[in-house]
Biotite code that builds the C-alpha atoms (Angstrom):
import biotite.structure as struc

atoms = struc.array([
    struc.Atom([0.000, 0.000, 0.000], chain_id="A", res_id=1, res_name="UNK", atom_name="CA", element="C"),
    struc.Atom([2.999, 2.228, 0.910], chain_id="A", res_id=2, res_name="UNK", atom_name="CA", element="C"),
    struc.Atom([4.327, 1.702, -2.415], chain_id="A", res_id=3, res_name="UNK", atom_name="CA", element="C"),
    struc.Atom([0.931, 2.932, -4.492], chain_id="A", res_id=4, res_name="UNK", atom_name="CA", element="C"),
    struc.Atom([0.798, 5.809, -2.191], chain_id="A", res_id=5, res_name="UNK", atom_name="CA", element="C"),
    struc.Atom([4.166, 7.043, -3.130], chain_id="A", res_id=6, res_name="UNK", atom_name="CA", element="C"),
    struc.Atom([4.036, 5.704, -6.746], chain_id="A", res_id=7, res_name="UNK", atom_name="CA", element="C"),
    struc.Atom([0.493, 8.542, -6.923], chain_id="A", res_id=8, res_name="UNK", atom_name="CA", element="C"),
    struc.Atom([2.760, 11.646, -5.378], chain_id="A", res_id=9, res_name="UNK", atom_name="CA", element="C"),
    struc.Atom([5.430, 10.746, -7.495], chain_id="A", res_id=10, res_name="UNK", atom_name="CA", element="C"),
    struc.Atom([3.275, 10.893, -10.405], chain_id="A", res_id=11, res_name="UNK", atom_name="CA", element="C"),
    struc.Atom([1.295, 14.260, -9.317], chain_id="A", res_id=12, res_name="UNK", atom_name="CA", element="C"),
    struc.Atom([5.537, 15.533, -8.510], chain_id="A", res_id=13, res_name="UNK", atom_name="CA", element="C"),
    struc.Atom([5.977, 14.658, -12.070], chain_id="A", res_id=14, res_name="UNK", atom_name="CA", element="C"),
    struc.Atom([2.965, 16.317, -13.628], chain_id="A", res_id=15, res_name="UNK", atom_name="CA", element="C"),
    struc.Atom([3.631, 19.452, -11.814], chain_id="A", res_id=16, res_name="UNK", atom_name="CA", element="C"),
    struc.Atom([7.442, 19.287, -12.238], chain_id="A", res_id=17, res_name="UNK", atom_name="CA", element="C"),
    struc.Atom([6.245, 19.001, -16.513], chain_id="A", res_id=18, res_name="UNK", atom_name="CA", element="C"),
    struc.Atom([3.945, 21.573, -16.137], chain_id="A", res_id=19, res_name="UNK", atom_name="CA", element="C"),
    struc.Atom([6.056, 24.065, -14.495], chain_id="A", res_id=20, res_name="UNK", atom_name="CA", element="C"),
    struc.Atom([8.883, 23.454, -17.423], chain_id="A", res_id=21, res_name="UNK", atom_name="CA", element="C"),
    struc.Atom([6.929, 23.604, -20.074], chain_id="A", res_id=22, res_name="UNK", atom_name="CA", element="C"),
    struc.Atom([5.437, 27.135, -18.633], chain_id="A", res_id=23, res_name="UNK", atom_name="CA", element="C"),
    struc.Atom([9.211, 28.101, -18.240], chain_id="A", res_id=24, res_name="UNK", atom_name="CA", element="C"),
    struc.Atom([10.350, 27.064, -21.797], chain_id="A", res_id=25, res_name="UNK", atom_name="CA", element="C"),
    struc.Atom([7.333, 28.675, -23.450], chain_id="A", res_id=26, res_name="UNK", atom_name="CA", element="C"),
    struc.Atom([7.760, 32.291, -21.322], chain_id="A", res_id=27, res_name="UNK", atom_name="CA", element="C"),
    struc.Atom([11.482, 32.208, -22.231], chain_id="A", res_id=28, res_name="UNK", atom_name="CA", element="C"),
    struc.Atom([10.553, 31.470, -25.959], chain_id="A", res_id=29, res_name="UNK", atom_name="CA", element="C"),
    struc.Atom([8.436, 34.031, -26.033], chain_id="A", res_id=30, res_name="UNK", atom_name="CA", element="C"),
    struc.Atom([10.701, 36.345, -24.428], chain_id="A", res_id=31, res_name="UNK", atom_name="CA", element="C"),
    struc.Atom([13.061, 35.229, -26.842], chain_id="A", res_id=32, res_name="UNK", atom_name="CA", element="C"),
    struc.Atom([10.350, 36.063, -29.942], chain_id="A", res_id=33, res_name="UNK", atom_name="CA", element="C"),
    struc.Atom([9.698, 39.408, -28.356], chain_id="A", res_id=34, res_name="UNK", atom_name="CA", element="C"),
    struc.Atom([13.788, 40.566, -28.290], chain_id="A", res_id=35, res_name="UNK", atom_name="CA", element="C"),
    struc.Atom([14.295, 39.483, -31.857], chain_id="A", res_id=36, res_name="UNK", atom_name="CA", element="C"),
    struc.Atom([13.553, 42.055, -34.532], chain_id="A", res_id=37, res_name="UNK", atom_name="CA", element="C"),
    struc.Atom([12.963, 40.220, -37.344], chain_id="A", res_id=38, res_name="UNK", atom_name="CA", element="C"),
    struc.Atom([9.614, 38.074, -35.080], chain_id="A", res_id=39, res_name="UNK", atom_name="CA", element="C"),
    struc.Atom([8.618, 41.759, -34.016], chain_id="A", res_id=40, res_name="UNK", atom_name="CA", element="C"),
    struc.Atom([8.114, 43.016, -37.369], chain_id="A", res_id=41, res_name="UNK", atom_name="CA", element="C"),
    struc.Atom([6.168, 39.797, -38.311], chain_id="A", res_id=42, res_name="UNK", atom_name="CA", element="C"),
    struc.Atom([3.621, 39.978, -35.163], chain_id="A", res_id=43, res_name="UNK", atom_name="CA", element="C"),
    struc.Atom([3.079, 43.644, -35.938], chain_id="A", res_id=44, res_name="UNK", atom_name="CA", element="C"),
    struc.Atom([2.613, 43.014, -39.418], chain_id="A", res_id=45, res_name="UNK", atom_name="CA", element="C"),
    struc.Atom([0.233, 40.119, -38.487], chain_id="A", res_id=46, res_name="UNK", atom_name="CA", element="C"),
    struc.Atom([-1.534, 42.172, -36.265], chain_id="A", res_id=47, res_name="UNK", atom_name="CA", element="C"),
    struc.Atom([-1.849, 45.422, -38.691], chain_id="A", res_id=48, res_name="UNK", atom_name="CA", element="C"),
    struc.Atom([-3.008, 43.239, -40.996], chain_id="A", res_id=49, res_name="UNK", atom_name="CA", element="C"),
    struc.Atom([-5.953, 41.510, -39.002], chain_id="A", res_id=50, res_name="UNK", atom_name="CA", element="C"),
    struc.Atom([-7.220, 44.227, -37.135], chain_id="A", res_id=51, res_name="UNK", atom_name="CA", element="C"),
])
């Protein structure tokens, strides 16, 4: 029983721990987008264009 207790929080430490990189990877590539010129001029195209 001890075992399937800790197998569950390992799982839920997992999903969190994937969760939390994936947020950090996709801030930092946006970050990323947002400092390079050439991806700013293509959003504010895209946007000048839609709206």
């Amino acid at each position: 029983m001890n075992s399937g207790f800790s197998k569950v929080s390992n799982l839920k430490v997992n999903r969190a721990s994937k969760i939390a990189i994936t947020l950090t990877s996709s801030t930092f590539f946006l970050y990323a987008l947002g400092q390079a010129p050439i991806f700013k001029n293509i959003i504010a195209g895209a946007f000048s264009c839609s709206s």
